[in-house]
C-alpha positions in Angstrom: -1.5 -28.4 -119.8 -0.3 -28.0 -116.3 1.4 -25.0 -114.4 4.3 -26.0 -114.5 4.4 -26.4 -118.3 2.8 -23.2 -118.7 5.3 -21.4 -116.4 8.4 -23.2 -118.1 9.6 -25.5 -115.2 9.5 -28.4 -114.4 8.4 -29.7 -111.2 11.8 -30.5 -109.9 12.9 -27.0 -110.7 10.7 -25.5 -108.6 11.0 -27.7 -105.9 14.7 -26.7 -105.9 13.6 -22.9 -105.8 11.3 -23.3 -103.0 13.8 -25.4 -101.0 16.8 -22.8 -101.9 13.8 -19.8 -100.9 13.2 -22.1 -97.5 17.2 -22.2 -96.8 17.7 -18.5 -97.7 14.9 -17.9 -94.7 16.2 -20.0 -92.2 20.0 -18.2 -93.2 18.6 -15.2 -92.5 16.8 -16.1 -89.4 20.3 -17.6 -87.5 21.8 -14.2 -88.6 18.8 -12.0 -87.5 19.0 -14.3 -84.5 23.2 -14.3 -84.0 22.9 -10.4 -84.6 20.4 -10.0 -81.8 22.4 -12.1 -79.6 25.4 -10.3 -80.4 24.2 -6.8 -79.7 23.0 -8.5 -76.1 26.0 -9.5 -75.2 27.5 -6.1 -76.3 25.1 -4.7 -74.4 25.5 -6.9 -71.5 29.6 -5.9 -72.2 29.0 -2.4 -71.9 26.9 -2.8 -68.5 29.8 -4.8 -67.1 32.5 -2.3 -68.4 30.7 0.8 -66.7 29.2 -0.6 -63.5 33.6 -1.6 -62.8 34.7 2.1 -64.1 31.8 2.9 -61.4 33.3 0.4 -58.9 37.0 1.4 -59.0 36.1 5.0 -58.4 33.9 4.3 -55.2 37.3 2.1 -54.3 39.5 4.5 -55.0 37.3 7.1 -52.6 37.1 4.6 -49.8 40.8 4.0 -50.2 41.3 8.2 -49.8 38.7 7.7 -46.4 40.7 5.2 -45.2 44.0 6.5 -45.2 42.7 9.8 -44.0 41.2 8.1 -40.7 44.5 6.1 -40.4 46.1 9.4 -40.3 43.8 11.2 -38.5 43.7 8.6 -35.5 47.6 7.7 -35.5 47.9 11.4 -34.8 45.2 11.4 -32.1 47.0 8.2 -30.5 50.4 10.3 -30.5 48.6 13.5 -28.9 47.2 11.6 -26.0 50.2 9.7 -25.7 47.3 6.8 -25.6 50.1 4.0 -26.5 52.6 5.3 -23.9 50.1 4.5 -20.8 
């Protein structure tokens, strides 16, 4: 008596089993895989999303700088009467 006959299967059944077990694996694998890839690119999101937060408040400080030396020398230039010579 073979295994198979002793287990209650035939050979075609458990070829079936192991094919569905093999399918099941690689399933999970492109979902372990599509989950890793995910998170990456959340990650990779969240990097992006900061480093502009980061970005537009060095702007908005430069912008403040800027209009504070525009000020500061359009009032120098009318002191000195600079555009009048």
């Amino acid at each position: 008596m073979s295994i198979e006959n002793m287990s209650g299967e035939s050979p075609i059944n458990h070829q079936s089993l192991t094919e569905a077990s093999v399918g099941e694996r690689e399933v999970k694998t492109k979902n372990e895989r599509m989950i890793r890839q995910t998170k990456l690119l959340k990650d990779t999101l969240d990097l992006l999303w900061n480093k502009t937060l980061e970005q537009q408040e060095v702007c908005g400080q430069l912008k403040q700088e800027n209009d504070y030396l525009e000020d500061y020398i359009g009032n120098l230039m009318k002191s000195s009467n600079v555009l009048e010579k």
